[in-house]
C-alpha positions in Angstrom: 0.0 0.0 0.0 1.4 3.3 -0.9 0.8 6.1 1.3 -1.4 8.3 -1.2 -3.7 5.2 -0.5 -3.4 6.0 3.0 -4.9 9.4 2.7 -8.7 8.5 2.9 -8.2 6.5 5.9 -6.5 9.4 7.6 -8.3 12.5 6.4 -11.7 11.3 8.2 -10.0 11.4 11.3 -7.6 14.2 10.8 -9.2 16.4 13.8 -8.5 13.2 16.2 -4.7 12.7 15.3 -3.9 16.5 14.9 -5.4 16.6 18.8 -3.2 13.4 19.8 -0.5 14.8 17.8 -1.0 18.1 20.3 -1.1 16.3 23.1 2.1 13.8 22.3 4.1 17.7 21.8 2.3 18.3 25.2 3.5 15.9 26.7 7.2 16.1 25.1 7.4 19.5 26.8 6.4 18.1 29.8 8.9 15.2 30.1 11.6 18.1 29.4 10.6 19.9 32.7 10.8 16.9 34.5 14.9 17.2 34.9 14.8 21.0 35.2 12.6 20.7 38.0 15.1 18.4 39.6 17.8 20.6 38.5 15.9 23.3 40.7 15.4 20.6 43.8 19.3 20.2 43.5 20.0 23.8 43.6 17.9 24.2 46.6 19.4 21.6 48.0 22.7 22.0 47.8 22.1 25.8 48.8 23.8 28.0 45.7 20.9 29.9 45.4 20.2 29.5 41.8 16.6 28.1 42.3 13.1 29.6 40.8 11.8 28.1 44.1 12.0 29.4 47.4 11.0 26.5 49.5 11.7 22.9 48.8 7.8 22.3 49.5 6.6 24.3 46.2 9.6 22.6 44.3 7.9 19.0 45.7 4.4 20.0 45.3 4.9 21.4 41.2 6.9 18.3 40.7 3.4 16.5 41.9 1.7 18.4 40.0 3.5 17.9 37.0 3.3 14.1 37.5 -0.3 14.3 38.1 -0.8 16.5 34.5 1.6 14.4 32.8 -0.5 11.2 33.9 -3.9 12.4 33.0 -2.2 13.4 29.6 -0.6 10.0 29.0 -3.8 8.4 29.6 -5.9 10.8 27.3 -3.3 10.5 24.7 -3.3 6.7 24.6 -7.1 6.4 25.0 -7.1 8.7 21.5 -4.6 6.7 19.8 -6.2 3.5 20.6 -9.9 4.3 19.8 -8.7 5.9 16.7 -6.0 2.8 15.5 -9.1 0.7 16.4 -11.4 3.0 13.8 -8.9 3.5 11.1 -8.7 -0.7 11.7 -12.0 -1.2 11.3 -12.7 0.9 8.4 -9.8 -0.8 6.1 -11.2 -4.1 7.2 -14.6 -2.8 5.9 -13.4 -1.3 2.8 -10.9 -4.6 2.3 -14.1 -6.9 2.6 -16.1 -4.8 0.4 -13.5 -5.2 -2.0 -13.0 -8.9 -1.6 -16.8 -9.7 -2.0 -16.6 -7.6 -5.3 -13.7 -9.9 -6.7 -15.0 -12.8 -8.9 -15.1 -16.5 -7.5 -12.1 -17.2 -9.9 -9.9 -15.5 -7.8 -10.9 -16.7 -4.1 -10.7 -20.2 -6.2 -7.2 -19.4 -6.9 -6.3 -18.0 -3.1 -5.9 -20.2 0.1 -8.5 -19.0 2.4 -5.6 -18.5 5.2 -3.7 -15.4 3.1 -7.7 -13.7 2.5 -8.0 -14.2 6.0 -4.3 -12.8 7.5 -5.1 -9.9 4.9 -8.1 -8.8 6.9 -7.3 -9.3 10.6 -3.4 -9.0 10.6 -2.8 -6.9 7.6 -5.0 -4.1 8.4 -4.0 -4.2 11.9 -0.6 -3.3 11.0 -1.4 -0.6 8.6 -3.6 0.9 11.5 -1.0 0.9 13.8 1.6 2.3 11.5 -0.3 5.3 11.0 -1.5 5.7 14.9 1.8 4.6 16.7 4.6 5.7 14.5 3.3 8.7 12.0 1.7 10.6 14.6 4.4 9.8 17.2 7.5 10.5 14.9 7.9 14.5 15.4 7.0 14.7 19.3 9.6 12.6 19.8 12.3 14.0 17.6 11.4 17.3 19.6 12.2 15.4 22.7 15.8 14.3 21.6 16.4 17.7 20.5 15.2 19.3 23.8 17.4 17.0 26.0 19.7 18.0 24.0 19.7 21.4 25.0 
C-alpha cells in the first residue's frame, strides 16, 4: 500500500490525530521539565541559590503536579490513539471486505482462504498501527531528543 492510498483512511480522522499529535508535543514539553525541576530541587538543596523556588515544599508540590498532569495526559493520549487505531482498523477491514466480496469467485478459487484471512485481521492491523503509533508519534519525539539535548 502506498501512502497516497493511506490518505482516505486518515483525512476522516484528521481532527482526532492533529489533537493526539497536540497532546504527544504536550507531553514532550512536559517530560523536558521533568529534569529541570530536579535541576531546581538540586540547587535548593545544595544551597547556591540559583533556584526559581523558594521553599523545597513548592519545588515537591509542582513536581506532583507535573506528575499528576503528565498522567492524565498519557492516559488521554493513549485512549485517543487506541480508539482511533481501532477505527482506522475497522474501516480498512470494511473497505478490504467490500473489495473482496466484489472480486470474482475465480480468484478466491485461486487463493488459500488463510492469506484472504491474515489480509483482513493482521494486515489491516498493522497498517492501523503504523499510521496511529509511529506517524503521529514521529515528530514529538524527535522534539524530545532535540530538547534533552539542549
Amino acid at each position: 500500500m502506498k501512502f497516497s492510498e493511506l490518505l482516505p483512511l486518515i483525512t476522516p480522522r484528521r481532527k482526532v490525530l492533529l489533537l493526539i499529535f497536540v497532546l504527544l508535543l504536550l507531553g514532550s514539553g512536559l517530560a523536558l521539565l521533568n529534569p529541570w525541576i530536579a535541576g531546581q530541587f538540586t540547587g535548593l538543596l545544595i544551597g547556591n541559590g540559583e533556584s526559581v523556588f523558594s521553599n523545597i515544599n513548592y519545588i515537591l508540590i509542582a513536581w506532583l503536579g507535573l506528575l499528576g498532569f503528565k498522567s492524565l495526559l498519557s492516559f488521554a493520549t493513549r485512549y485517543l490513539i487506541g480508539a482511533t487505531g481501532e477505527t482506522i482498523t475497522a474501516s480498512l477491514r470494511t473497505r478490504l471486505y467490500d473489495h473482496l466480496q466484489a472480486l470474482p469467485l475465480s480468484y478466491h478459487q485461486q487463493q488459500r482462504s488463510g492469506d484472504l484471512l491474515a489480509l483482513l485481521s493482521d494486515d489491516a492491523a498493522v497498517i492501523s498501527a503504523f499510521v496511529t503509533n509511529t506517524l503521529v508519534q514521529l515528530l514529538p519525539l524527535f522534539i524530545t531528543l532535540g530538547g534533552a539535548f539542549v
